[in-house]
C-alpha positions as CSV (number, residue, x, y, z in Angstrom):
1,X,157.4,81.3,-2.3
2,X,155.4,84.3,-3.5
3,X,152.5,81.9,-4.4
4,X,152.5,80.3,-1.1
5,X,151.9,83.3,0.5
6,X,149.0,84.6,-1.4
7,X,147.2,80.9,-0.4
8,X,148.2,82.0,2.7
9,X,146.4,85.8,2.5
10,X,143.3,83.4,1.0
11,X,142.7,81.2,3.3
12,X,142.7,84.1,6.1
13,X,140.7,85.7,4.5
14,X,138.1,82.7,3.5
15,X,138.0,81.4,7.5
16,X,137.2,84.9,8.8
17,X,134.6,85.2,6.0
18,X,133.3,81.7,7.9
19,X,133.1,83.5,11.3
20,X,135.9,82.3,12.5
21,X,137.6,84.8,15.5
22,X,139.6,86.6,13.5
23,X,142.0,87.0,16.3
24,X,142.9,83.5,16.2
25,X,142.8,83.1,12.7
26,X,145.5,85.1,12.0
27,X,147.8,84.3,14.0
28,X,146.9,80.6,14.3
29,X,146.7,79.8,10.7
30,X,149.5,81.3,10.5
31,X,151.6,79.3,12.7
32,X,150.0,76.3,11.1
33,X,150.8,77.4,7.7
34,X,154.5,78.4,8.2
35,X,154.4,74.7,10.4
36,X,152.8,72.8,6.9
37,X,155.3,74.7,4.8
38,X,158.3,73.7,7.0
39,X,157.4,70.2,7.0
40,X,156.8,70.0,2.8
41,X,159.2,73.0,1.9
42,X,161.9,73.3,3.9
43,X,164.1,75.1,1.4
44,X,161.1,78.0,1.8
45,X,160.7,78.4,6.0
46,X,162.6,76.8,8.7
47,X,161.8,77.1,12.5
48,X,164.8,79.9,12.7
49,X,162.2,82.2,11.1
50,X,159.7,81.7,13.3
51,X,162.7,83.0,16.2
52,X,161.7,86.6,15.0
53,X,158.2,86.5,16.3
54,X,158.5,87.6,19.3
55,X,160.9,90.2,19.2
56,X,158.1,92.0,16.5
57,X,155.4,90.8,19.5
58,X,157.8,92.2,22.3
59,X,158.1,95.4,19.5
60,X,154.4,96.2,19.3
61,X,153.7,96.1,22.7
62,X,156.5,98.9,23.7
63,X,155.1,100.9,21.1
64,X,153.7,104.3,22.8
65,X,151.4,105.6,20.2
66,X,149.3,102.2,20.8
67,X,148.8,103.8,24.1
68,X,146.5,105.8,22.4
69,X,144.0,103.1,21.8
70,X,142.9,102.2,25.3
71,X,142.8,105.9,26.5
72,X,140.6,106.7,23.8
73,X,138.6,103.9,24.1
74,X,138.3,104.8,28.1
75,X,137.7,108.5,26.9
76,X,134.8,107.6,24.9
77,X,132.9,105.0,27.5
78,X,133.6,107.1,30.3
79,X,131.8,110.0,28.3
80,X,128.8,107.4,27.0
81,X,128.2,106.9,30.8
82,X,128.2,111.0,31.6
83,X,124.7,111.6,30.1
84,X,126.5,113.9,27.5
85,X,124.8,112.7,24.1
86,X,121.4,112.8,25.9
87,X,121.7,116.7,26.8
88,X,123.5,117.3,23.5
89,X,120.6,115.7,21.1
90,X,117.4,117.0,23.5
91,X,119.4,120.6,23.1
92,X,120.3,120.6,19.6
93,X,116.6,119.0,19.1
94,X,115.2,122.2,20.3
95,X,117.3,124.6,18.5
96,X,116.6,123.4,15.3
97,X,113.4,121.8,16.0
98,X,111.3,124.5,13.6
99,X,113.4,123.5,10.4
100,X,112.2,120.6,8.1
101,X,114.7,118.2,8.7
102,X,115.7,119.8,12.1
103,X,115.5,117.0,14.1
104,X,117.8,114.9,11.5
105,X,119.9,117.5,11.4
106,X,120.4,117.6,15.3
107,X,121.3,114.4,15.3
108,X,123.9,114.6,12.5
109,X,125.7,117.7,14.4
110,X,125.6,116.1,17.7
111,X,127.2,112.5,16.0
112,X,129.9,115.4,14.7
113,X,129.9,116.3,18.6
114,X,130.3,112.7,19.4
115,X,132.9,111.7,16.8
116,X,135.2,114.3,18.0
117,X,134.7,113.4,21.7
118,X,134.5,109.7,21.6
119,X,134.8,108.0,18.4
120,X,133.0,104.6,19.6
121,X,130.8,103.9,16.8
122,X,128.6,101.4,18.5
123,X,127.9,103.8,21.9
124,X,126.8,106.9,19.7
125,X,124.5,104.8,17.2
126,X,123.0,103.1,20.5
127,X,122.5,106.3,22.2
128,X,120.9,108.1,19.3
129,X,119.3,105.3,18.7
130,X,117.4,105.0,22.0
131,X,116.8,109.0,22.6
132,X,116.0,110.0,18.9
133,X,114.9,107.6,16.8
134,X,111.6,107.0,18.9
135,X,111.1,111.0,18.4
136,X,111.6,111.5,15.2
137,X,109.2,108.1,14.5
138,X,106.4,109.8,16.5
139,X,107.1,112.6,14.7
140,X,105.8,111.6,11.8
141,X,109.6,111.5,10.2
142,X,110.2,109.0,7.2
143,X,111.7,105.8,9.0
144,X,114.0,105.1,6.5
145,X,115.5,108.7,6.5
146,X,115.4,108.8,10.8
147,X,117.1,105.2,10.5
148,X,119.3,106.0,7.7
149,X,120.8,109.4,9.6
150,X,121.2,107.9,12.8
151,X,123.5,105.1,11.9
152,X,125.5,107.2,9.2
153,X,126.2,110.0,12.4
154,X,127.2,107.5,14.5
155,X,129.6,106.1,12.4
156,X,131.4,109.7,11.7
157,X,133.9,108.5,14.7
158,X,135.6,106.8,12.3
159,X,136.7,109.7,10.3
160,X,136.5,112.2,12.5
161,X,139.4,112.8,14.8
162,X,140.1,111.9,17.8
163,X,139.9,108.1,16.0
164,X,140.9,104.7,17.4
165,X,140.8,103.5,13.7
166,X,143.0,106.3,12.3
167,X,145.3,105.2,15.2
168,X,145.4,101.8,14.5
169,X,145.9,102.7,10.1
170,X,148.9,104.8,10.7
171,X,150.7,102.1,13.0
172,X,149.8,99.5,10.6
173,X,150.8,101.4,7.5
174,X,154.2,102.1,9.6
175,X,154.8,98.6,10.3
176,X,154.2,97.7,7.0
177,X,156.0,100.4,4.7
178,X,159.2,99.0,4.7
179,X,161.8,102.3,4.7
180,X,159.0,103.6,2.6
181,X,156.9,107.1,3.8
182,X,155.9,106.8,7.6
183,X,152.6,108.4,8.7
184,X,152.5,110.4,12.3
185,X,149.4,109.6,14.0
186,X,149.0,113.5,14.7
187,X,149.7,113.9,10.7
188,X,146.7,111.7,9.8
189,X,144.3,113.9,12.7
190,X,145.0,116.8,10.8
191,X,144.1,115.1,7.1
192,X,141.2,113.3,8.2
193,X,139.9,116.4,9.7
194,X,138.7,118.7,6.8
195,X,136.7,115.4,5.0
196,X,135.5,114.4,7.9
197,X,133.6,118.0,8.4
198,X,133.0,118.4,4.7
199,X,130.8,115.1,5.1
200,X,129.1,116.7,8.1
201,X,128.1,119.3,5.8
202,X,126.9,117.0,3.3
203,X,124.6,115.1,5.2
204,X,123.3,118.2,6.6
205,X,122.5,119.5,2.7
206,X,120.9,116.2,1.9
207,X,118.8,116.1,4.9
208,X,117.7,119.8,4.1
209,X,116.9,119.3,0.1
210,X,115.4,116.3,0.5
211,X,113.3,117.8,3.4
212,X,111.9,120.1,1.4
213,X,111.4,118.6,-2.1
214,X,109.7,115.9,0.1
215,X,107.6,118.0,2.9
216,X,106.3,114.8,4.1
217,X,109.2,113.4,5.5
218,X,110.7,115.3,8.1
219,X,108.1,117.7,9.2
220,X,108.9,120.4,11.8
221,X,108.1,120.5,15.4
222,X,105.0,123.0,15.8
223,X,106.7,126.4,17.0
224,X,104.3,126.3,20.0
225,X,105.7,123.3,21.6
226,X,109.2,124.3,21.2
227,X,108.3,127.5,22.8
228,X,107.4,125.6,25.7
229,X,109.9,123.7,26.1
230,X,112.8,126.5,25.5
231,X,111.3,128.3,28.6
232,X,113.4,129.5,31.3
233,X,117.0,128.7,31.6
234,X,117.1,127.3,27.8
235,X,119.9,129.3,27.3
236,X,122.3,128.0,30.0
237,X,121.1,124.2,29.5
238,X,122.5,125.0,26.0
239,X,126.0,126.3,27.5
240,X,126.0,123.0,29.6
241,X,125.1,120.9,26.8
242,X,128.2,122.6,24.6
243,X,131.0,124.7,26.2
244,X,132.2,121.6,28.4
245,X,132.1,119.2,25.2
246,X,134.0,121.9,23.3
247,X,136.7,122.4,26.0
248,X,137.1,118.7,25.7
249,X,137.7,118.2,22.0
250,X,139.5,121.5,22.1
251,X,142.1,119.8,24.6
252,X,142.5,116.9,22.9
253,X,142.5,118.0,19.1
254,X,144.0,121.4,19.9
255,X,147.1,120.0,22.2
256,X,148.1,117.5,19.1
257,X,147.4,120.0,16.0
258,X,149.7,122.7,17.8
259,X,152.4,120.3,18.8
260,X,151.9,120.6,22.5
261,X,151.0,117.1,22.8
262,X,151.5,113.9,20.9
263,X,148.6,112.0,20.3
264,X,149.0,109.3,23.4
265,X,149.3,112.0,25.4
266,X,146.1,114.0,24.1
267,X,144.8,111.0,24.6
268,X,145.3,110.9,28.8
269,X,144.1,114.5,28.5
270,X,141.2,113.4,27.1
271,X,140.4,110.5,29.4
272,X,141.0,112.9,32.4
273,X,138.7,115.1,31.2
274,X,136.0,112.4,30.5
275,X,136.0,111.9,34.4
276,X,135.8,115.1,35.1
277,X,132.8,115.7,33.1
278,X,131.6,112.8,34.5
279,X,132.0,114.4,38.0
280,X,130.9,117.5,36.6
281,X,127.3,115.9,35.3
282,X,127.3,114.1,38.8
283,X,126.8,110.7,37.1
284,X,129.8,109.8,38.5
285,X,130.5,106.1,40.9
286,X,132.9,104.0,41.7
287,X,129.9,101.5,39.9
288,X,130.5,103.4,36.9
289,X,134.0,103.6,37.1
290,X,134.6,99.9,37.8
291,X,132.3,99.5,34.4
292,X,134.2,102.1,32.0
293,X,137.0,99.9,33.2
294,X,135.9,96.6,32.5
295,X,134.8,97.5,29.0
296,X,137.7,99.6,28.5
297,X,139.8,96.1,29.1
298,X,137.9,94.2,27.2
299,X,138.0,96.4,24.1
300,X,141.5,97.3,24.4
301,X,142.5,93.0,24.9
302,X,140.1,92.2,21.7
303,X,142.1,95.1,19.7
304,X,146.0,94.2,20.7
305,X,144.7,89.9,20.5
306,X,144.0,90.3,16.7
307,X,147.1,93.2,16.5
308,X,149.1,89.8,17.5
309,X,147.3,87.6,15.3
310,X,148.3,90.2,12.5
311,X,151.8,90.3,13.4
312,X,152.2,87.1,13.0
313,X,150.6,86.5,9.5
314,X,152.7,89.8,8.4
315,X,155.9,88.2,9.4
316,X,154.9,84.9,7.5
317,X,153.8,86.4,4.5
318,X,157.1,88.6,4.2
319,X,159.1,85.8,4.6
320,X,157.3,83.4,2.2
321,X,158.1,87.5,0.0
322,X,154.3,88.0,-0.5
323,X,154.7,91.5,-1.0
324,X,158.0,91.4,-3.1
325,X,156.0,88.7,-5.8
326,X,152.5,91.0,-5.8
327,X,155.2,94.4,-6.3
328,X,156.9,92.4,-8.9
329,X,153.2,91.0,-10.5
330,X,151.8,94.6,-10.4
331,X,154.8,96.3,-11.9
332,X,155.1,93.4,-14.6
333,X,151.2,93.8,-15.6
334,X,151.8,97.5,-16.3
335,X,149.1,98.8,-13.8
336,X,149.1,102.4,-13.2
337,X,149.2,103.4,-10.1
338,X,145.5,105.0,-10.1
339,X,144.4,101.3,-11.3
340,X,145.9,99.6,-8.8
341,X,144.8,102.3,-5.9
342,X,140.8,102.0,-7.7
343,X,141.2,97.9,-7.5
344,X,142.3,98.2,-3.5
345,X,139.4,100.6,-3.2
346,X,136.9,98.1,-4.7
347,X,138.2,95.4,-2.6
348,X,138.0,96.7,1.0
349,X,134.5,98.6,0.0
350,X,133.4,94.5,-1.0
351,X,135.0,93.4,2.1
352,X,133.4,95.7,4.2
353,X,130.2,93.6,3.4
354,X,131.2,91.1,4.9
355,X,133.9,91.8,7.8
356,X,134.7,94.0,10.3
357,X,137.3,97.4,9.5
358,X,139.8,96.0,12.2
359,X,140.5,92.6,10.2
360,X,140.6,95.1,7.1
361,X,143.2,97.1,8.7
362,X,144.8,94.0,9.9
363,X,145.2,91.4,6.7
364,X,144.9,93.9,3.4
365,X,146.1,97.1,4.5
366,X,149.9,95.3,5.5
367,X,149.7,93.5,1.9
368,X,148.8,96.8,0.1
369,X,150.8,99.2,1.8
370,X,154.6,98.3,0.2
371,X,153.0,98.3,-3.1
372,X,152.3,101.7,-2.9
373,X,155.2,103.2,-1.1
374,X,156.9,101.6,-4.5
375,X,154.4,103.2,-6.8
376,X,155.7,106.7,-5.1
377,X,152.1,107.4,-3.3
378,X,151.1,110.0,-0.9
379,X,150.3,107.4,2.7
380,X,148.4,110.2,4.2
381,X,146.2,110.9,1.2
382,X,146.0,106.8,1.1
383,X,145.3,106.7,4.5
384,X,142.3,108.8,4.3
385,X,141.0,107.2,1.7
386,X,141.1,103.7,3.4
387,X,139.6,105.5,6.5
388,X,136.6,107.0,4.0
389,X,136.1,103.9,2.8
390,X,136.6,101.8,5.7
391,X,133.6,103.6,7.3
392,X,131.0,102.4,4.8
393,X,132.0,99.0,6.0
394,X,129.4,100.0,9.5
395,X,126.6,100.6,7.0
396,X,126.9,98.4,4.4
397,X,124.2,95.2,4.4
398,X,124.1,92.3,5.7
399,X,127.0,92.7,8.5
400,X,127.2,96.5,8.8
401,X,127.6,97.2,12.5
402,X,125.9,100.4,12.9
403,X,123.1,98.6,11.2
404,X,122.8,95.7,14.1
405,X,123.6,98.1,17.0
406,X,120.5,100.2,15.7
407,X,117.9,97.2,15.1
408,X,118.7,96.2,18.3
409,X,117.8,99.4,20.1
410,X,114.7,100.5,17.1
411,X,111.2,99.7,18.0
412,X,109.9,96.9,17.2
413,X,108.1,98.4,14.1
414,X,111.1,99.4,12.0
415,X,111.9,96.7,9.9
416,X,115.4,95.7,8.8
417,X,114.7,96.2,5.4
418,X,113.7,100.0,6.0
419,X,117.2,100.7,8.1
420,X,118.7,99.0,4.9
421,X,116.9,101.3,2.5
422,X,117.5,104.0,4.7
423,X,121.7,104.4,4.8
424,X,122.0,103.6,0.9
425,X,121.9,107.7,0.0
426,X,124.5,108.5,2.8
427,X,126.5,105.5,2.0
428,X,126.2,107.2,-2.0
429,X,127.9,110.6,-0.2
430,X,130.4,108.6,0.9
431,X,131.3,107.0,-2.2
432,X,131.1,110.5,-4.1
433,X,133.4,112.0,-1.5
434,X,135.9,109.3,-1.7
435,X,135.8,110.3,-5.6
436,X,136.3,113.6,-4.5
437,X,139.2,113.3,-2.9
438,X,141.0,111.2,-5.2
439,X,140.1,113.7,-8.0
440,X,141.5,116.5,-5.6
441,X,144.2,115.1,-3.3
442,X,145.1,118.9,-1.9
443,X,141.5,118.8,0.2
444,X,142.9,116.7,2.7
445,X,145.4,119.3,3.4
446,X,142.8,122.4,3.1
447,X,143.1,122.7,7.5
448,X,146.3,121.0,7.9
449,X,148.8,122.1,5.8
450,X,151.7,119.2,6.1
451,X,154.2,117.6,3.2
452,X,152.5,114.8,1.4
């Protein structure tokens, strides 16, 4: 039975590495495969398993932390559509526009800014993308280091709270642990929070040494045209470009992290005060409105169709006792559980060359997680690892999407090879920081203290 189900995990995995919609995949091989095994090995499945389906379907849907998702996704379109990001990088552009590097560093603080506002990936690099990249080009900045910091800042929504994919690892790891350690959503805000700035802080040292040993590729703006544009009433554009921003992720972050609110909630905190800021910036319409909604649906259906899909391949491959035979093969080869945690980290770092970090959540992360609740692991520490590593999987070639959604907003003159060539040293930071934290676990709790 154990053996069946590891075809099973195979061929998933081999059909979504065909293009296959992954939604479908997963929950239609599935059906297909329990259907095969019924028909050839009835001692293995019978049609009485396939009963429990949708009570786990009908279980998901009434779970109110998922309620999160499509807040936070509305949070984050609603605030694409305000004009925020373009105020935020023309102000930060000017305040640090002197400095070798400034401009690359403005752009890495403001994708912070963004992270902790929106965490949409794809609206942030397509932004920055259209305001800055054109700038820093005509600038005379290194395309491969404009490219490169662009599509690494956008992609610090993933790690930076407020996160739909932190959201969406904690309920899978729940679903999955099997009376082992649950993770709270607002738990794995708190953990992901102190990484998430320390990488901030990395690319901004990179950007700066590398600046400087290399003058030629990120030259400062000449003092006399900043001067010119700072004029009058700099100072309040800056307060407009920040305090309402702040407010915002102070609201949302803040509420959960001192208890007031639990993360769905923080999330319709956050989604009112999208709107309001929208108001606020008077770029609100019922046009735009009827848009943040429609892509707000969209999103949300394409998250909870392959959250479906993965239900039902979790339910087949614990019946077929897929993770009882890989607990039984791991603790019968005598892998430690550092190994084992270092061959899961090589394996979704590979897979994220080649598919997205939702169907990563979705097919490994439910096969993985029982395995180490029985190896006596800390899920939040594991949880931010995953996350770390899941976000290389937007920068790494050929199907990174940070990488597509900034080709297809570059000019025409930056090559693919150079955006390629440009994200390999912050994908490196990555990769150190991830050994970082498995060499000292305690970071993760260095702003929020909890039990591991």
């Amino acid at each position: 039975m154990g053996v069946l189900a590891v075809i099973l995990f195979i061929l998933i995995f081999f059909l979504v590495l065909q293009g296959y919609p992954v939604a479908f995949t997963l929950g239609g091989a599935s059906v297909l495969f329990g259907l095969l095994i019924i028909w050839f090995f009835p001692e293995y499945l019978s049609f009485t398993d396939f009963r429990l389906l949708p009570s786990r379907i009908w279980g998901i849907m009434n779970t109110t932390v998922l309620m999160a998702v499509p807040l936070f996704i509305f949070m984050g379109i609603m605030l694409e559509k305000s004009g925020l990001a373009e105020g935020m990088l023309e102000t930060m552009s000017l305040l640090f526009g002197t400095m070798r590097g400034g401009l690359a560093i403005s752009v890495v603080i403001v994708g912070a800014l963004l992270a902790a506002s929106t965490g949409i990936v794809g609206a942030t690099v397509v932004t920055m993308g259209l305001i800055s990249l054109p700038t820093m080009i005509k600038r005379n900045y290194k395309v491969e280091l404009a490219a490169g910091t662009i599509a690494s800042s956008g992609t610090l929504g993933i790690i930076i709270p407020p996160s739909i994919m932190l959201v969406l690892l904690a309920d899978t790891i729940n679903s999955s642990n099997r009376g082992g350690q649950s993770v709270d959503v607002g738990a794995m805000f708190g953990v992901a929070l102190f990484p998430g700035v320390m990488l901030v802080l990395a690319y901004v040292a990179y950007i700066l040494i590398y600046a400087n040993i290399r003058k030629d590729v990120a030259p400062p703006m000449p003092k006399e045209e900043v001067e010119a544009f700072r004029g009058k009433g700099f100072a309040l554009r800056v307060i407009q470009a920040f305090v309402l921003p702040f407010f915002l992720i102070l609201a949302v972050l803040g509420s959960i992290f001192a208890g007031i609110a639990s993360p769905t909630e923080a999330a319709a905190v956050g989604a009112l005060g999208a709107t309001l800021m929208t108001v606020l910036n008077r770029s609100f319409s019922l046009k735009i409105l009827g848009e943040v909604m429609r892509q707000t649906t969209h999103l949300t259906s394409m998250v909870f169709m392959i959250l479906l899909g993965a239900t039902t391949f979790t339910l087949l491959f614990r019946t077929l006792g897929g993770d009882d035979y890989l607990i039984e093969l791991i603790q019968n080869s005598n892998l430690q559980p550092m190994a084992f945690l270092a061959l899961v980290m090589v394996v979704v770092f590979v897979a994220g060359f080649f598919i997205d970090f939702i169907e990563i959540i979705f097919i490994i992360v439910p096969v993985v997680t029982p395995i180490f609740n029985v190896l006596g692991m800390d899920m939040l520490w594991i949880g931010v690892l995953l996350a770390m590593n899941l976000q290389t999987s937007f920068l790494t070639p050929p199907f990174g999407f940070s990488l597509f959604y900034l080709k297809g907003v570059a000019p025409k003159e930056v090559k693919t090879q150079q955006i390629y060539r440009g994200i390999v040293p912050f994908v490196v930071i990555q990769l150190v920081f991830i050994g970082l934290i498995v060499a000292f676990p305690d970071i993760i709790y260095a702003v929020f203290p909890v039990n591991g």
